[in-house]
C-alpha positions as CSV (number, residue, x, y, z in Angstrom):
1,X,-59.1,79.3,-26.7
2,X,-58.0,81.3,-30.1
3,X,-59.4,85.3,-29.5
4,X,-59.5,87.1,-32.4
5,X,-59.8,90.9,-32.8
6,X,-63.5,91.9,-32.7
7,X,-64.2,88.2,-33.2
8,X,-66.0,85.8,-30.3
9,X,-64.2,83.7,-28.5
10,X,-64.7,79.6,-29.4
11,X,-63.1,76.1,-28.6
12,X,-60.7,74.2,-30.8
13,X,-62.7,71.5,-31.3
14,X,-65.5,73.7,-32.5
15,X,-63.4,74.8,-35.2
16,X,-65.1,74.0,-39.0
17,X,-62.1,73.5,-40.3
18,X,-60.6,71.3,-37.6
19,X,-63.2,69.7,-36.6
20,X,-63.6,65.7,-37.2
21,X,-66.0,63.6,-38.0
22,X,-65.0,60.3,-36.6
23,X,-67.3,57.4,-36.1
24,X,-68.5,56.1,-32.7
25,X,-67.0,52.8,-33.5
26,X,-63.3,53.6,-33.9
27,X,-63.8,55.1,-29.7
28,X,-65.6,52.0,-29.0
29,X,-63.1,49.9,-30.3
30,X,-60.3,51.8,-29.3
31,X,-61.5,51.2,-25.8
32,X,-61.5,47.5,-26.3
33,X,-58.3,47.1,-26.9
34,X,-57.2,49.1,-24.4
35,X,-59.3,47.0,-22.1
36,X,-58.0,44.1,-23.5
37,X,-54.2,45.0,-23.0
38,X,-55.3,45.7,-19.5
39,X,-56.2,42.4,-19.4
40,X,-54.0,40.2,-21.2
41,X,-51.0,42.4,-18.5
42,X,-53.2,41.1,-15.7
43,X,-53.6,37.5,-16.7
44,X,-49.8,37.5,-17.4
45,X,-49.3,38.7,-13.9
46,X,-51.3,36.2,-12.7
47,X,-49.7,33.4,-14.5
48,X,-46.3,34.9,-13.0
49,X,-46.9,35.4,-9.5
50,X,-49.3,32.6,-9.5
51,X,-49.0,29.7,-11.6
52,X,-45.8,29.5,-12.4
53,X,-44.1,31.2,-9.2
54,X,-42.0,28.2,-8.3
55,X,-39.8,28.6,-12.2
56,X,-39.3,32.3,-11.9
57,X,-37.9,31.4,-7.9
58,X,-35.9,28.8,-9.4
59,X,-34.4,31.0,-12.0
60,X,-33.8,33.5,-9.7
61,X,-32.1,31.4,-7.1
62,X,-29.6,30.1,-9.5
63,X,-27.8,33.2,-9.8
64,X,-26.8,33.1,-6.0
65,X,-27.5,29.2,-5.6
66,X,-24.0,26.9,-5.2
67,X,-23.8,23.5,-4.9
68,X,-21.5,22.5,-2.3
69,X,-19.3,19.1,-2.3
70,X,-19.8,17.1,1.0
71,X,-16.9,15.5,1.8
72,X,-16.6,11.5,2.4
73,X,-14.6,9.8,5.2
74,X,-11.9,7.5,3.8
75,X,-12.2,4.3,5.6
76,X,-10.1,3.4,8.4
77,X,-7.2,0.6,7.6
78,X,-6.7,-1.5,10.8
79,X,-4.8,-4.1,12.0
80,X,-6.2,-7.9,12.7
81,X,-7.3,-7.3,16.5
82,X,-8.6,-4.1,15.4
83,X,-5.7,-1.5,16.2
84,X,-5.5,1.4,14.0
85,X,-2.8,1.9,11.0
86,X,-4.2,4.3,9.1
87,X,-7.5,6.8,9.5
88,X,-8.8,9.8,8.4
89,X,-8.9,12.9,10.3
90,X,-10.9,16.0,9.5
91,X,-9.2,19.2,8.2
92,X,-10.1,22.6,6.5
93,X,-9.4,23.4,2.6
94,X,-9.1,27.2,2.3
95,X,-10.0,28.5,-1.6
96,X,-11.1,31.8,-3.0
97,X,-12.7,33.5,-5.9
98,X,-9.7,35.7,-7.1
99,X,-12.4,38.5,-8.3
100,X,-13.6,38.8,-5.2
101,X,-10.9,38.0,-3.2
102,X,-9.7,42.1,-2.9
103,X,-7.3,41.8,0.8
104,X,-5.9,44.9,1.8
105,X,-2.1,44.5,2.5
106,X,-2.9,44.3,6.5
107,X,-5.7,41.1,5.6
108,X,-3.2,39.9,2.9
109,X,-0.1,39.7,5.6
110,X,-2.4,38.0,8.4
111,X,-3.8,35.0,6.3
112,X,0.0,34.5,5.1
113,X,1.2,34.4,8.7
114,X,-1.6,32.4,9.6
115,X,-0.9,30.0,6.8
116,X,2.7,30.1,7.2
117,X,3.1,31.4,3.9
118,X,4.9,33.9,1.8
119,X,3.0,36.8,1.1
120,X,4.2,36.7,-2.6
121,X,3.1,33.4,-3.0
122,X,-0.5,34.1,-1.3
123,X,-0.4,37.4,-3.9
124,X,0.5,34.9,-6.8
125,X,-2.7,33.0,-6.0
126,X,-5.5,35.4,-5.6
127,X,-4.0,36.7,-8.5
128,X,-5.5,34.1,-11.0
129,X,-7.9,34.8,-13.8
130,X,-10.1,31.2,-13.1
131,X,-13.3,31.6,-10.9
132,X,-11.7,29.5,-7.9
133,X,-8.3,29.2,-6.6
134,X,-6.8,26.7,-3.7
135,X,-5.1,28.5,-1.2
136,X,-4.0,25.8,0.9
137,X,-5.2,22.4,1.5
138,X,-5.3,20.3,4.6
139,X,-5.7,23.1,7.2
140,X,-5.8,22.2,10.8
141,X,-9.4,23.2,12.1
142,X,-8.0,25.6,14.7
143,X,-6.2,27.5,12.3
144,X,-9.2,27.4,9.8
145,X,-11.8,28.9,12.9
146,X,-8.9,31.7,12.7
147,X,-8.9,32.5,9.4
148,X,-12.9,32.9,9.6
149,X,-12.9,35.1,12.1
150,X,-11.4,37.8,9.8
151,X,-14.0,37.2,7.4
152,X,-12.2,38.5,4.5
153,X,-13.9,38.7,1.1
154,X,-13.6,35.9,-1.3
155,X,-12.0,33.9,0.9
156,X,-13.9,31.0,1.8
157,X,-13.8,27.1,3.0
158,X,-14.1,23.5,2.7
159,X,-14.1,20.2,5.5
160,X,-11.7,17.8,4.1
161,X,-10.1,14.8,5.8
162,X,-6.0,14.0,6.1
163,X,-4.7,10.7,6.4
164,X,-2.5,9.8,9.7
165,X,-0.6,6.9,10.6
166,X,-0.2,6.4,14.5
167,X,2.0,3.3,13.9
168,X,4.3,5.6,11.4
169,X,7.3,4.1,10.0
170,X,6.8,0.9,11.4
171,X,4.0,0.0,8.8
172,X,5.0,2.7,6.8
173,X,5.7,-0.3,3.8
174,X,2.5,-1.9,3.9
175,X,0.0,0.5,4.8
176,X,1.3,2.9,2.8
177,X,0.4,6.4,2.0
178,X,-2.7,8.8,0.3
179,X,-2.0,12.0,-1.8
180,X,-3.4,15.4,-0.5
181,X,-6.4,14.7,-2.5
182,X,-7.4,11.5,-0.3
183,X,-6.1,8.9,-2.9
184,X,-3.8,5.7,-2.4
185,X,-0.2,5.9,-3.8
186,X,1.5,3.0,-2.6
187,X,1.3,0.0,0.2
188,X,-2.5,-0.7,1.3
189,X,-3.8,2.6,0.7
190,X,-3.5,2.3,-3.3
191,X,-3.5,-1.9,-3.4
192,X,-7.5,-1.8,-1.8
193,X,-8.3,1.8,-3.3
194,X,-11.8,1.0,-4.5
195,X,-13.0,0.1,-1.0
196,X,-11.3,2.6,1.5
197,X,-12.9,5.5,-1.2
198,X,-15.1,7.4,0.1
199,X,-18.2,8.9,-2.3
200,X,-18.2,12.7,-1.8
201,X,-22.0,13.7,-1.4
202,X,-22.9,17.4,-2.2
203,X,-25.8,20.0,-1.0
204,X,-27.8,23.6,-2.6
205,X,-26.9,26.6,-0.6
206,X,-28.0,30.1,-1.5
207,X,-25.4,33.0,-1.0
208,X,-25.9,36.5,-0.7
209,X,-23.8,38.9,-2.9
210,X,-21.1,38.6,0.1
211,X,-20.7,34.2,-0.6
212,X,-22.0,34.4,2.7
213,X,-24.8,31.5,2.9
214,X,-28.4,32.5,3.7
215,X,-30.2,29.2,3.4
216,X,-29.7,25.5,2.9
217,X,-32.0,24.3,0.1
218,X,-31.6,20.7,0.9
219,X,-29.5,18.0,0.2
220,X,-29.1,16.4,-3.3
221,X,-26.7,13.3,-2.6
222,X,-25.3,12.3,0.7
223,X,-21.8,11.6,1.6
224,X,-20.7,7.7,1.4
225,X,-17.8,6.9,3.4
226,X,-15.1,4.6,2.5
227,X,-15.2,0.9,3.3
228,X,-12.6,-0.4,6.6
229,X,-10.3,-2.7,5.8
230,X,-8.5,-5.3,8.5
231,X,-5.3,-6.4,7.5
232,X,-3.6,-9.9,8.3
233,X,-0.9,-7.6,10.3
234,X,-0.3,-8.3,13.9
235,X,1.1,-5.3,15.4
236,X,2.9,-6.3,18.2
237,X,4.5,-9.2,15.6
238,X,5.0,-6.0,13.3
239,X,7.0,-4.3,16.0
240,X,9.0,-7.4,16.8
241,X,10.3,-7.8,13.1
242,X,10.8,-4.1,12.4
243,X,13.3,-3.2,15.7
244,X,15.1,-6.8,15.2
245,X,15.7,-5.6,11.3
246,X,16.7,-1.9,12.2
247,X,19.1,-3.8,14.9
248,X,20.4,-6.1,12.1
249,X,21.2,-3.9,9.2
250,X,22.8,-1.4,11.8
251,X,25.4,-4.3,13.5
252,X,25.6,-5.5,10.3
253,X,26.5,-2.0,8.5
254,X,24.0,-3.4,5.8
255,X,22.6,-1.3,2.6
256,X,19.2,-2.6,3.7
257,X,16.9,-5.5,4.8
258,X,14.0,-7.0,4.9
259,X,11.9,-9.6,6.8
260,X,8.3,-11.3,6.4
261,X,6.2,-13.7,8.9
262,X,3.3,-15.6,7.6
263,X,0.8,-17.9,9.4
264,X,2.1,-21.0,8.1
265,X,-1.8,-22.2,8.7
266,X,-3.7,-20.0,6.8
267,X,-1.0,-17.8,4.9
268,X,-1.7,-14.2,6.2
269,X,0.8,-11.7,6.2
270,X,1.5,-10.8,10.1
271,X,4.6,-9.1,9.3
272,X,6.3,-7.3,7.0
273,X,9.0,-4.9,7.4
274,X,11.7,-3.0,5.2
275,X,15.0,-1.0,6.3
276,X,14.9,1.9,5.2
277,X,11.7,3.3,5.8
278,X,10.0,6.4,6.5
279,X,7.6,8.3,8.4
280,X,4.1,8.4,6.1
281,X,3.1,11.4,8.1
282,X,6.2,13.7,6.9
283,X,7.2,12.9,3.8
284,X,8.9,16.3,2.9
285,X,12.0,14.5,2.8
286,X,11.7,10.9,1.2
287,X,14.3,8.9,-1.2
288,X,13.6,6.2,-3.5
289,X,15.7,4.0,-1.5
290,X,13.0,5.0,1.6
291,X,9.9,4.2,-0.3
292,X,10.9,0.7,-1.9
293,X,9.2,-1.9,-0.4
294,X,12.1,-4.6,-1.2
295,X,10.5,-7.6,0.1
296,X,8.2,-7.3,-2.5
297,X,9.2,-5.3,-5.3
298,X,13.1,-6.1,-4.9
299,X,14.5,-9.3,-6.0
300,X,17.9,-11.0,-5.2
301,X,19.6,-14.6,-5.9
302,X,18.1,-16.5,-3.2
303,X,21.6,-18.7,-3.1
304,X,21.7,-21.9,-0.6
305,X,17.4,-21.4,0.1
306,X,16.5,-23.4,-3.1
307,X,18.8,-26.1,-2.5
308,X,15.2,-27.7,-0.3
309,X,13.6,-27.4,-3.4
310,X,16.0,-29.7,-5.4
311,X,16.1,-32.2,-2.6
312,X,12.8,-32.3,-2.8
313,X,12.7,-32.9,-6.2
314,X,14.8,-35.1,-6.1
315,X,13.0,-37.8,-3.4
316,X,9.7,-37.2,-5.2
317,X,11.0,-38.5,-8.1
318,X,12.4,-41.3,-6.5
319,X,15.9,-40.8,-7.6
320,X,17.2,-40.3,-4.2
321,X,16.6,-41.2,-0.8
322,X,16.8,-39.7,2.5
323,X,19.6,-41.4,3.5
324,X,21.7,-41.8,-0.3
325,X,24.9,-41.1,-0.5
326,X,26.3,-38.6,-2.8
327,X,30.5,-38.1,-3.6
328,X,31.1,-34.5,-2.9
329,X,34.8,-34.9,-3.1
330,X,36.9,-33.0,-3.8
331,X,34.7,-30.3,-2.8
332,X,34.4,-29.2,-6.5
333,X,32.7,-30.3,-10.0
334,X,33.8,-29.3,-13.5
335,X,30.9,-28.8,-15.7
336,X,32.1,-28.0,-19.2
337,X,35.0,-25.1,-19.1
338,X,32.8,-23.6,-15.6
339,X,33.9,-25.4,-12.2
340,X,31.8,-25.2,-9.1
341,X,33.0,-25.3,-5.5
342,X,31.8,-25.8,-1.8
343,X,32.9,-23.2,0.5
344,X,33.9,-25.9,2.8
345,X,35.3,-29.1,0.7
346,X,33.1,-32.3,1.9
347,X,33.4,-36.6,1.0
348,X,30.8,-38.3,1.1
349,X,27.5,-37.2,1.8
350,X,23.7,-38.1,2.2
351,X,21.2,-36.0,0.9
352,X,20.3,-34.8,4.0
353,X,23.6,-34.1,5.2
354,X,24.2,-32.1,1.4
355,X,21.3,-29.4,3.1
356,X,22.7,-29.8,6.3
357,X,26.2,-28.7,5.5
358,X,24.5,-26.8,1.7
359,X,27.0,-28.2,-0.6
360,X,26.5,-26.9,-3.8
361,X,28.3,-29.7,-5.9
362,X,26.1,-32.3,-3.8
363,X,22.8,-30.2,-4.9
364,X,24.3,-29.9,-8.8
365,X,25.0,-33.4,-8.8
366,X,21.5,-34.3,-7.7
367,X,19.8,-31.7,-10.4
368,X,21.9,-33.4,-13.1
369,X,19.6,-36.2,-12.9
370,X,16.6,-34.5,-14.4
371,X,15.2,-32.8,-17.0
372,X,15.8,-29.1,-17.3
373,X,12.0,-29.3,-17.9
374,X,11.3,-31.0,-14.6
375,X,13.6,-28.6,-12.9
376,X,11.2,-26.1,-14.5
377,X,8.2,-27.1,-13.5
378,X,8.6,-27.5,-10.2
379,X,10.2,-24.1,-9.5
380,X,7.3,-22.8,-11.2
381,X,4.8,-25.0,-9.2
382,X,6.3,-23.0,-6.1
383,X,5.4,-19.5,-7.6
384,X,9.1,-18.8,-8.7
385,X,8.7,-16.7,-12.3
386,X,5.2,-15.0,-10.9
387,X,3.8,-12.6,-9.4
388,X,2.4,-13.4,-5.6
389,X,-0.8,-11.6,-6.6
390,X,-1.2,-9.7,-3.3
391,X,-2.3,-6.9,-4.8
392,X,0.4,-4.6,-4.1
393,X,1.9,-2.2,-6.0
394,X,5.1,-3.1,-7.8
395,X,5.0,-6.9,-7.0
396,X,7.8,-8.4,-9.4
397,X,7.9,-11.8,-10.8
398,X,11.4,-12.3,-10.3
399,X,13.6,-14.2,-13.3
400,X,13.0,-17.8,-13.9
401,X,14.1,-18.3,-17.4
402,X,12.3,-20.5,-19.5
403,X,13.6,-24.4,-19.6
404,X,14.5,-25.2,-23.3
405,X,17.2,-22.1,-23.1
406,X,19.2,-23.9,-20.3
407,X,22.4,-25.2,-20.4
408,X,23.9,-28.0,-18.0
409,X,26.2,-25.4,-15.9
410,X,22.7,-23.3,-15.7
411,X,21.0,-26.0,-14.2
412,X,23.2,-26.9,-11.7
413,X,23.9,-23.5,-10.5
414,X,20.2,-22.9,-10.5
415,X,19.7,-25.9,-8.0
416,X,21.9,-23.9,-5.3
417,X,20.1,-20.4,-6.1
418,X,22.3,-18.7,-9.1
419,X,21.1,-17.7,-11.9
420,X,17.6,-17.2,-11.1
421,X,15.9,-14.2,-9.3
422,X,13.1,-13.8,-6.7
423,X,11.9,-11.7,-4.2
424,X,11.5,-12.2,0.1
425,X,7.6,-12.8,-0.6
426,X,8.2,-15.3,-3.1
427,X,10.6,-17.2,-1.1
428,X,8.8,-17.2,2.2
429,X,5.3,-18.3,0.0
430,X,7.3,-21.3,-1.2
431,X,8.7,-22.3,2.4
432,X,4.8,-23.1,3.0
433,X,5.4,-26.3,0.9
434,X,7.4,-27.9,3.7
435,X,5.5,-26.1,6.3
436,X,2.6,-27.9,5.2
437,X,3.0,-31.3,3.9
438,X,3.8,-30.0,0.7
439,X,0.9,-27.7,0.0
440,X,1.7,-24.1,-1.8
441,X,-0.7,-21.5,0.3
442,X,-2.0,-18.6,-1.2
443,X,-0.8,-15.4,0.7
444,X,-3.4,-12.9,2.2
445,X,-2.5,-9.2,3.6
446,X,-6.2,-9.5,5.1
447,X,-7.5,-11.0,8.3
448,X,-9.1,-14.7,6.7
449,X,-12.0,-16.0,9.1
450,X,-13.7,-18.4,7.0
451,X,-12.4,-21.6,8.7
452,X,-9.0,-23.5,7.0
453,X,-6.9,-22.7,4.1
454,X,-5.9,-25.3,1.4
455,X,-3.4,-24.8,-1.0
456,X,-2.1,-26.2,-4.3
457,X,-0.5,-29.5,-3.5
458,X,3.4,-29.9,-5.4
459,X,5.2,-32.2,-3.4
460,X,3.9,-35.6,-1.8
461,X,3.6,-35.5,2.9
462,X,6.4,-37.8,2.9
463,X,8.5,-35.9,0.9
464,X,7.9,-32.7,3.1
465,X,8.6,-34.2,6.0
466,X,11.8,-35.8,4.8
467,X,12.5,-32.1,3.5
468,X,11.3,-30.3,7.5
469,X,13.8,-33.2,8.7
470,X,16.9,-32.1,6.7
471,X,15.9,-28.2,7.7
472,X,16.0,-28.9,11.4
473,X,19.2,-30.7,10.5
474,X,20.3,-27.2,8.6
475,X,19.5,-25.2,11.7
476,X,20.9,-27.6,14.6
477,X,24.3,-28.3,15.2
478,X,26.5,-29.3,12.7
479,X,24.3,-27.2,10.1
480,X,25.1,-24.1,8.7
481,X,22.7,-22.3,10.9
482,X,23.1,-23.3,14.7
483,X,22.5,-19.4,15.9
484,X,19.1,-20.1,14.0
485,X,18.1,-21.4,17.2
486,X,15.2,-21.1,19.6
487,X,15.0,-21.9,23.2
488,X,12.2,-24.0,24.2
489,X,11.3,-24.4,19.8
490,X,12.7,-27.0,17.3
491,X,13.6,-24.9,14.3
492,X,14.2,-25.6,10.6
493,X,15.4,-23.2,8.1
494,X,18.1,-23.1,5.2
495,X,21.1,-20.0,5.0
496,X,21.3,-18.6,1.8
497,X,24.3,-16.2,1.2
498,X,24.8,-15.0,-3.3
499,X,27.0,-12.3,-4.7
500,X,25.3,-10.0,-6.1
501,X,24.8,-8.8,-9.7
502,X,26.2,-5.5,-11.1
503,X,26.0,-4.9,-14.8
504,X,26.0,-8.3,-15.6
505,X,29.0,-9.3,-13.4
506,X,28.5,-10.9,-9.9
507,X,30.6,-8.0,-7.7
508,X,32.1,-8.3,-4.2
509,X,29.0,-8.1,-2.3
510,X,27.0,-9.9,-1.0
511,X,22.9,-11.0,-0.1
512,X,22.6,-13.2,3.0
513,X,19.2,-14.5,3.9
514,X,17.4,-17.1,6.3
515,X,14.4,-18.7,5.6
516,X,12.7,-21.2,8.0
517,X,9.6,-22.2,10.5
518,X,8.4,-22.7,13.9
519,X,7.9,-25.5,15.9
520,X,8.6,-28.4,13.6
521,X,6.2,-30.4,15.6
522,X,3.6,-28.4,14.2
523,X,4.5,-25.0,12.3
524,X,3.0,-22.1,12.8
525,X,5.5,-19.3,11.4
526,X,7.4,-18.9,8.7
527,X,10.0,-16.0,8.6
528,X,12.2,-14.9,5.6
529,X,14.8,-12.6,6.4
530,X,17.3,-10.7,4.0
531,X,20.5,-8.4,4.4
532,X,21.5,-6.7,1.7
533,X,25.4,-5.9,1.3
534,X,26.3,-6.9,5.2
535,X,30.0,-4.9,5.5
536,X,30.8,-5.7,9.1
537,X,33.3,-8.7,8.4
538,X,30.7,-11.4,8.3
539,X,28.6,-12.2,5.0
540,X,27.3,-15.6,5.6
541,X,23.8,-16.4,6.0
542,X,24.4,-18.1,8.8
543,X,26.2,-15.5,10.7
544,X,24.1,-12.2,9.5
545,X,20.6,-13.5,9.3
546,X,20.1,-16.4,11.4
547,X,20.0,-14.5,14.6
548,X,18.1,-12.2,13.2
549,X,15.4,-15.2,12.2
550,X,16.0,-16.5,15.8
551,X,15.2,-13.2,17.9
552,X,11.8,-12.4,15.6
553,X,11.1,-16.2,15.3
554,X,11.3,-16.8,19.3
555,X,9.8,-13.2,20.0
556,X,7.0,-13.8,18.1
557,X,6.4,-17.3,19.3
558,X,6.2,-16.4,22.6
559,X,3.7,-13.2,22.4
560,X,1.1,-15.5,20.1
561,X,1.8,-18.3,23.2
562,X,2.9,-21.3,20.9
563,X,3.4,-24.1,23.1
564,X,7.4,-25.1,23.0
565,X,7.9,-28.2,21.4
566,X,11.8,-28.5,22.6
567,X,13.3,-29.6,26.1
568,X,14.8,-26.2,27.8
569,X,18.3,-26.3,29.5
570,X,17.6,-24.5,33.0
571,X,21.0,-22.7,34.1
572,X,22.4,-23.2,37.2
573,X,24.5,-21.5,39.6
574,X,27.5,-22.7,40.5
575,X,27.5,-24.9,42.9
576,X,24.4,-25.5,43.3
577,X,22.6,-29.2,42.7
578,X,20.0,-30.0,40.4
579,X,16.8,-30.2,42.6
């Protein structure tokens, strides 16, 4: 109200001068619109809350929604009657979110205890500038439930799996071994990586401000785990070949050694073991000369164990016979300005008698009849030059130079095993030629059940057989290789004893090795052993691995329950009359 002095009393808006004139429209519409806001603000609301809830939950959701991995089980890697080599079992991954991860010094010195741990290195963690942050992997679960029970922030978990080996260092060369993140590095575990891999699945979570999770959204892909795989390996035959090795290279004062069995029937790997090895589930400690699996990925001059081959070559070609007669004397044979000598000087000899007693002037004398060419192609023909094709890791193809390069002294060391390279797996492979009438078998480090095995054929029956005769000849008495020997089994086999190469030059020491089979009536095993750099006085084949083929040979025999093929001598007391 405005008063003036002696004036009446009147309203603003009644004022002349202030007074406005407006239309009745302008209110009218003025109302409208203001209606119409109201409106429009409802219908939004509606469309909102209504209509298009389920985007605005989604978009809310996301800032606290997580997708979690699942993880996948890596399948199991067992032996062939089913026994367990290698499996997963399930652990705890502890990680954080460094931001959030804010540990008071008595939180920071229990999860370091618990983790056996150096506080400065758990500090050095949590203190990096990414979102996430491994604090340790492969936690054992009862330390894990620990660790959440002190709930500290930040600090949070994930189910994993570790890989164990219950058969340890026994397998430890062909089984192998997995990283910490669940991969294959070597053996089995990398050679049939894309089956034993597991598929990780993953499933939505929401957390609350604390990472704590408040509810499971749902899975979006589920967990695949990883494919089994049953290996050729016997594990009691495994057992048999390892202790008889670690026996061997200890008498022996070896470097190392090595030894394979394979099914001479179908060609599956039921044993291999290396000396050194190691234990797959501590390898804190491991050397390169642990790790190497050497009867694969180390090769060697196979010495006096090719001299079957040239034999062999030699009576398919019909340029010898069984029972020909070749001069070895004087026990040596000049070849240009190089001479080469038996280590026992023999006359004359048959063919068989030249594997028998392995007379390397005898075997040159019968390679000087062919064709380096011919030489060639049947040392290739037996898988000398190539790879095996197992799958494993590191497989070599050994040194078979080619043919058109060789000279005459070349060839005729060649024919007793200098001068060309292969490894245990190669060699054993090739002793499945005489094994079986003649027929290269492919090898398998699986279990095979579909029925028979064939093989590539190189050398005719009846020169196999001729070959298996001369072997048992080799192994009996008057052979290089009478401790060879199995009671109750006829055995064949050929010693092979080479210096060994050091920068070129063929050094003081020595590779003996034994290759051979079991029964000759009807083979079942073959067994390839090598000792590398034997220092105990004896360096001959037939001395360092012979018995060695013998006790695994005759062990193994008897826990698969072969039938003996050979008349036993029963002691007697003394005394006492034969009943």
């Amino acid at each position: 109200m405005i008063r003036g002095k002696g004036a009446r009393s009147h309203r603003f808006a009644e004022s002349p001068v202030l007074k406005l004139a407006l239309p009745a429209w302008r209110s009218r519409l003025v109302g409208l619109f203001l209606l119409g806001a109201f409106g429009v603000l409802i219908g939004r609301s509606f469309y909102l809350q209504i209509i298009n809830n389920d985007f605005l939950q989604e978009k809310g959701e996301s800032r606290y929604r997580r997708d979690l991995e699942i993880s996948a089980s890596r399948g199991k890697v067992t032996d062939r009657n089913g026994d367990v080599l290698a499996i997963s079992t399930p652990m705890k991954s502890v990680w954080a979110i460094p931001a959030d991860a804010k540990l008071s010094q008595a939180q920071a010195q229990q999860l370091a205890k618990l983790l056996d741990m150096e506080q400065k290195e758990l500090a050095r963690r949590l203190a990096s500038d990414k979102g996430f942050a491994w604090v340790q992997r492969q936690v054992p679960p009862e330390v894990a439930d620990r660790i959440a029970a002190l709930k500290l922030p930040g600090i949070y978990q994930n189910r994993e799996y570790r890989r164990y080996y219950p058969t340890g260092d026994m397998t430890a060369h062909i089984v192998g071994f997995t990283g910490v993140d669940d991969k294959g590095l070597e053996g089995v575990e990398l050679a049939f990586e894309k089956s034993l891999i597991g598929h990780p699945g993953s499933r939505s979570v929401i957390r609350d401000r604390r990472g704590q999770i408040v509810e499971d959204v749902g899975s979006i892909r589920s967990p695949q785990d990883g494919k089994d795989v049953r290996l050729a390996l016997d594990s009691k035959l495994q057992y048999i070949a390892y202790s008889q090795l670690k026996q061997a290279v200890a008498d022996n004062k070896a470097k190392a050694g090595g030894a394979i069995v394979i099914d001479a029937k179908s060609g599956e790997v039921l044993a291999l073991a290396n000396w050194p090895t190691y234990n797959p589930n501590n390898r804190e400690h491991l050397s390169g000369a642990q790790l190497r699996n050497r009867a694969v990925t180390d090769t060697f001059e196979p010495g006096s164990t090719l001299k079957p081959f040239t034999a062999a070559l030699a009576l398919e070609h019909g340029k010898f016979r069984f029972d020909s007669i070749i001069n070895c004397a004087p026990g040596k044979l000049t070849i240009g300005k190089a001479t080469i000598s038996d280590a026992h000087p023999h006359g004359a000899l048959t063919v068989a008698q030249v594997i028998q007693k392995s007379s390397n002037v005898g075997a040159a004398k019968m390679a000087a009849t062919f064709a380096p060419q011919e030489m060639w192609e049947m040392f290739d023909a037996v898988g000398f030059g190539q790879a095996p094709r197992l799958g494993f890791p590191g497989e070599v193809t050994g040194r078979l130079r080619p043919w058109k390069g060789w000279r005459p002294i070349e060839q005729a060391t060649m024919s007793y095993g200098h001068g060309i390279s292969v490894s245990l797996m190669q060699l054993a492979r090739a002793y499945t030629v005489f094994a079986r009438d003649g027929e290269l078998l492919p090898i398998s480090l699986t279990r095979i059940d579909d029925g028979p095995v064939t093989g590539a054929p190189v050398f005719s029956a009846q020169t196999a057989r001729e070959v298996r005769a001369m072997l048992e000849m080799a192994a009996g008495p008057g052979g290089t290789a009478p401790k060879a020997q199995v009671p109750g089994y006829r055995v064949a086999g050929k010693t092979g004893t080479a210096h060994k190469l050091e920068g070129g030059l063929y050094a003081n020491k020595y590779v003996s090795s034994f290759v051979g089979f079991a029964p000759v009536s009807d083979p079942r095993l073959i067994v390839a052993v090598m000792i590398d750099e034997p220092g105990a006085g004896r360096h001959y084949g037939g001395d360092v691995a012979a018995p060695v083929f013998s006790a695994i040979t005759g062990n193994a025999l008897r826990t698969l329950g072969v039938a003996p093929d050979a008349n036993m001598t029963v002691a007697q007391a003394p005394g006492k009359e034969k009943l």
